[in-house]
C-alpha positions as CSV (number, residue, x, y, z in Angstrom):
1,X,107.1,105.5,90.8
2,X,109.1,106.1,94.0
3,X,107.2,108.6,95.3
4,X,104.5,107.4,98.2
5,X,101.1,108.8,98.1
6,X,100.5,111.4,100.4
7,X,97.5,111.5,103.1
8,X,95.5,114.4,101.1
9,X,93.5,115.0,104.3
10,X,96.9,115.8,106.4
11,X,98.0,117.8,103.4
12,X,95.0,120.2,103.6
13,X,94.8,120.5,107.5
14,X,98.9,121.4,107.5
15,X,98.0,124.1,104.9
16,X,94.4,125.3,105.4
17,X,92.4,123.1,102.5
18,X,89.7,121.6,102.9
19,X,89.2,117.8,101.7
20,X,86.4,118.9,99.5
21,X,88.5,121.1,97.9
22,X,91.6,118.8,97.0
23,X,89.1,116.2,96.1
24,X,87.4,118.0,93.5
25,X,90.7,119.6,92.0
26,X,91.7,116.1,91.6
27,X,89.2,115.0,90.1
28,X,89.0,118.0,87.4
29,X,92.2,116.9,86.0
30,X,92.5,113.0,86.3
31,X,91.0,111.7,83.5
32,X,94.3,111.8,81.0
33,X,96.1,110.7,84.0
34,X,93.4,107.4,84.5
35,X,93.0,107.1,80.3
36,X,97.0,106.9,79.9
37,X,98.0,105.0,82.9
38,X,94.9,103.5,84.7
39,X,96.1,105.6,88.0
40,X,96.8,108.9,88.8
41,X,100.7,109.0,89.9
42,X,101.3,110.1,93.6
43,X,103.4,113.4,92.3
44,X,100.5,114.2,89.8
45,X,97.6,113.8,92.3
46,X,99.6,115.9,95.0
47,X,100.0,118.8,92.6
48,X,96.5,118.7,91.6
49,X,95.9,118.3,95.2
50,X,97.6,121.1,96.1
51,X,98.2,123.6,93.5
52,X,94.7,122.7,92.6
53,X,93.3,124.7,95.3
54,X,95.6,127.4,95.9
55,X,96.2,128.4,91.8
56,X,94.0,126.6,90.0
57,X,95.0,128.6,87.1
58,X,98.4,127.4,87.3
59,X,97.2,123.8,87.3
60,X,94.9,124.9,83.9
61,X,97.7,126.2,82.4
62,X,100.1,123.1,83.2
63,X,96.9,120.4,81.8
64,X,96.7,122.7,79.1
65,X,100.7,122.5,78.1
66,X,101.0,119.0,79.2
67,X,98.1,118.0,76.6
68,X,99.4,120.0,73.9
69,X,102.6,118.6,74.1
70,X,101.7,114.8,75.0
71,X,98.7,115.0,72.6
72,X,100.2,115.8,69.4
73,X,98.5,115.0,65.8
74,X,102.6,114.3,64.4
75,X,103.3,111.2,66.7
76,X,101.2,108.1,67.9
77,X,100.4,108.1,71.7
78,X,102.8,104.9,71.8
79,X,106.0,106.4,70.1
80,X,105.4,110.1,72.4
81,X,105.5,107.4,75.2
82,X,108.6,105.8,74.5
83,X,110.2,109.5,73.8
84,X,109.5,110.4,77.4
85,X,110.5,107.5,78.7
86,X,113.6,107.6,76.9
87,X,114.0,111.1,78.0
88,X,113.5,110.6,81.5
89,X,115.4,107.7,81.5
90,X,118.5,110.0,80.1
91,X,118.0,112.4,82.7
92,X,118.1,109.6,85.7
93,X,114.4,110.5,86.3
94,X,112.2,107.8,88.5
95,X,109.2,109.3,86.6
96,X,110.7,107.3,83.5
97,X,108.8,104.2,84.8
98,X,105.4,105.9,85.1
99,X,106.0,106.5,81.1
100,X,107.3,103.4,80.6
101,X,103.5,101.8,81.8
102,X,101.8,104.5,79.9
103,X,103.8,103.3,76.7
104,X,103.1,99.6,77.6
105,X,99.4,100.5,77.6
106,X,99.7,102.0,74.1
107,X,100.9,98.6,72.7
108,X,104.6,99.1,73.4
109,X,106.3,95.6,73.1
110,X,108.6,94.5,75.9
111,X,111.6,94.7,72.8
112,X,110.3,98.3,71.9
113,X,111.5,99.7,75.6
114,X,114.4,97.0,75.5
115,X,115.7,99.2,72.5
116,X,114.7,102.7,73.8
117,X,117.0,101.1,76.5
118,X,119.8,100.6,74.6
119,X,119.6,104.2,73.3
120,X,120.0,105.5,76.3
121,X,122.9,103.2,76.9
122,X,124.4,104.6,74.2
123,X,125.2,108.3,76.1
124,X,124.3,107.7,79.5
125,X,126.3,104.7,80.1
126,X,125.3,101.2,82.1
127,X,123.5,103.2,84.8
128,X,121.0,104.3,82.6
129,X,121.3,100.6,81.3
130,X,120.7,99.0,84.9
131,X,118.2,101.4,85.9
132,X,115.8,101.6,82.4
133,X,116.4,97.3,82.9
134,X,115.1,97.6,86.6
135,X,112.1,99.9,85.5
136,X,111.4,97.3,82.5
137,X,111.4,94.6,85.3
138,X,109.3,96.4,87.7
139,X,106.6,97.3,85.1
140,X,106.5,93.4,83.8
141,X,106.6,92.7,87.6
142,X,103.4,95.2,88.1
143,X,101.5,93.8,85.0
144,X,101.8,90.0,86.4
145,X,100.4,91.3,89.3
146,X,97.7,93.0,87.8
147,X,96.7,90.1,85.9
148,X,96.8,87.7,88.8
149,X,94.8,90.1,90.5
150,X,92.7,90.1,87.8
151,X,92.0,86.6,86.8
152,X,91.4,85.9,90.9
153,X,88.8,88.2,91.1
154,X,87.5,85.8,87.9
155,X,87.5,83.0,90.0
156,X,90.2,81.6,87.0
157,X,92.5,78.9,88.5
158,X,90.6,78.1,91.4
159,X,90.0,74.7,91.5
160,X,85.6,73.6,92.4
């Protein structure tokens, strides 16, 4: 998850589209993106941004394929998770670590990615290794926050 978000409203004056217009292709196609990860990743939100408006058939067509493959009756949501995150992580892909949280939030265990890790090892060698290990360490590094976000907003550990 390397990739900054973009200023949408910067985007569409550069290229003629209006604010309106990103914001409602964005908001067509979010929901897997929120479901599955809770956010909608700065690549993702920037094509629906963009491509949104200016072929929003394209974009159909993409949500379309993307569901059919992701969204498959053969495999739990958890194990087609850990595929693509093992996949990604083979290919040296950043976006590995955006399917690494979407896997955690399908009840992945910390030993279930360990081991996708190790698969990977096994043909891609110790950068795969260091890097799946760094995304594994970001993502518990992202859920602490989240929680301590979380149980401040609860007032929990605050002392009366």
């Amino acid at each position: 998850m390397s990739s900054p978000r973009l200023d949408l409203d910067a985007v569409g004056q550069a290229m003629g589209l209006t604010s309106t217009a990103q914001r409602d292709a964005i908001s067509a196609h979010q929901q897997p993106y929120l479901d599955l990860l809770g956010f909608v990743p700065p690549r993702i939100e920037a094509r629906l941004g963009t491509t949104g408006v200016m072929d929003p058939t394209m974009v159909e067509l993409q949500e379309k394929t993307r569901s059919y493959a992701m969204d498959t009756p053969h495999l739990e949501p958890k194990m087609v998770q850990m595929m693509l995150f093992g996949m990604l992580l083979m290919a040296g892909n950043d976006a590995a670590q955006t399917h690494c949280i979407a896997a955690r939030r399908c009840g992945a265990s910390w030993e279930e990615l360990q081991a996708t890790i190790n698969l990977c090892f096994l043909f891609r060698g110790l950068p795969a290794a260091n890097r799946g290990a760094h995304m594994l360490a970001s993502v518990a590094a992202r859920e602490a926050e989240q929680a301590d976000g979380s149980a401040n907003e609860q007032g929990i550990g605050k002392s009366s």
